[in-house]
N, C-alpha and C positions, 0 to 999 in steps of 0.2 A: 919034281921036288922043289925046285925054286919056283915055281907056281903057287904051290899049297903053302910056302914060308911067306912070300909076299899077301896072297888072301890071309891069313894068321895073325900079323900084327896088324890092322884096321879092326877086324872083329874084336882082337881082345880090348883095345882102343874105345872104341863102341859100349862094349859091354861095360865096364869103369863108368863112361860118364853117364852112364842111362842109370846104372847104382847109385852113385854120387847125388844126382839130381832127383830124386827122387824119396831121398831122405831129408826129415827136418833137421834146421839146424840152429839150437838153441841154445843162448846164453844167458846165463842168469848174474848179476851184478846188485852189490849195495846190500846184499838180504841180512834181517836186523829184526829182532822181536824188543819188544815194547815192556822194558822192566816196570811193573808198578809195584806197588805195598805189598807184603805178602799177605795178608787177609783180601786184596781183591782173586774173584774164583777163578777170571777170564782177563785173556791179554790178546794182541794184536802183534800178527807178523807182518812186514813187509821183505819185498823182491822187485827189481827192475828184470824181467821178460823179453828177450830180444832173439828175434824169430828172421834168420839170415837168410832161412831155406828159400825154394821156392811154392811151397805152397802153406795154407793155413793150418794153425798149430791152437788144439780145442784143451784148454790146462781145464782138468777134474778134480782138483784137490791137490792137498797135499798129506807126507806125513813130516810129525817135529819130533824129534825124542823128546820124552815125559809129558808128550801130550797126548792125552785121550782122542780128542776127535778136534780137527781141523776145518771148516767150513769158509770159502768164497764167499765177503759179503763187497755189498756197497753201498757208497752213502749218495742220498739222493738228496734235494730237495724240492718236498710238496706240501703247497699251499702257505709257505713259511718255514714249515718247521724241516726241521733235519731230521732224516731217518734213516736206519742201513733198513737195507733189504739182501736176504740172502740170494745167491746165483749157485745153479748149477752147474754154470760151464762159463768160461772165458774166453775167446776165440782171438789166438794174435795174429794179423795179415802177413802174408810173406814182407820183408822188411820193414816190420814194425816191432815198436817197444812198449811194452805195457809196463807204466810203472805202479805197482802197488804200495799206495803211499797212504801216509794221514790224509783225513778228508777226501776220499777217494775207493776204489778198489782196493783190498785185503784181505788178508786171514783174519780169522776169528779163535782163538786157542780154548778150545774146553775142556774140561775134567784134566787137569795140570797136576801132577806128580808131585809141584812147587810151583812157585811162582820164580817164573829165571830172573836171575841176581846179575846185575849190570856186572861189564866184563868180563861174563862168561859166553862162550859158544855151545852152540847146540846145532847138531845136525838139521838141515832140511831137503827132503827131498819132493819134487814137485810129481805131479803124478797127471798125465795125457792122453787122452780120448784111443791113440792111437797105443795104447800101453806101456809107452815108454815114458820115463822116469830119471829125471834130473836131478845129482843132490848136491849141494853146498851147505859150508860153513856160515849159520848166521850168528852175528856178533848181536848180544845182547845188552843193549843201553835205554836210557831213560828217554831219550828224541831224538830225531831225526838228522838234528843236527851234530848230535855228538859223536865224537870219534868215529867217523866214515875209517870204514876197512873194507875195501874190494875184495870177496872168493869169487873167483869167476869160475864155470863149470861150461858144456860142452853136451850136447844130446847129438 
């Protein structure tokens, strides 16, 4: 009996961190959509991405209330000029932070319900290769700069 107690708690021990380690683990910070005019059709979300796990973490999209379809783009440039180019998938390395910013990696918001009106929030939830799905609170303002509000979320 005190044989079978002492092998018992190592395995249970074991079992935990082989779980543990083996899940991503994802935080998201700063997430903020891009108020413009309401006659433009299409707006820009961003999120700072930070991947604490130990292995890599492939983001496939996202969803935003009152928006139709969400798309990964980025902006490049070639031969001079600036252009986004859309992406499939986004890969963040174990302790890395992807931030999705102006002039960079971001959402793309198409077929908009409205166009979000600064100082309001709208749900976002990020959507991962691996099926799992991250949501926060994004604050909606007019740049980048304006009133920073941290929701930090947890995968």
């Amino acid at each position: 009996m005190f044989l079978s107690r002492t092998l018992l708690i190592p395995v249970l021990g074991l079992c935990s961190a082989v779980a543990l380690a083996s899940e991503p683990a994802v935080t998201l910070a700063d997430a903020w959509i891009r108020a413009l005019p309401p006659t433009q059709p299409v707006t820009a979300a961003y999120v700072a991405i930070t991947n604490s796990g130990a292995i890599p973490i492939t983001l496939t999209g996202a969803d935003i209330d009152g928006v139709g379809r969400v798309e990964i783009h980025t902006t490049r440039e070639v031969d001079g000029l600036v252009r986004m180019e859309q992406l499939t998938t986004l890969t963040i390395e174990p302790g890395e932070t992807q931030a999705l910013a102006p002039g960079g990696a971001h959402f793309m918001l198409f077929d908009l319900a409205a166009m979000p009106r600064a100082g309001d929030y709208q749900q976002m939830c990020l959507n991962f290769q691996d099926g799992g799905k991250v949501c926060t609170e994004s604050a909606v303002r007019k740049s980048a700069a304006e009133g920073r509000h941290d929701h930090h979320q947890h995968h």
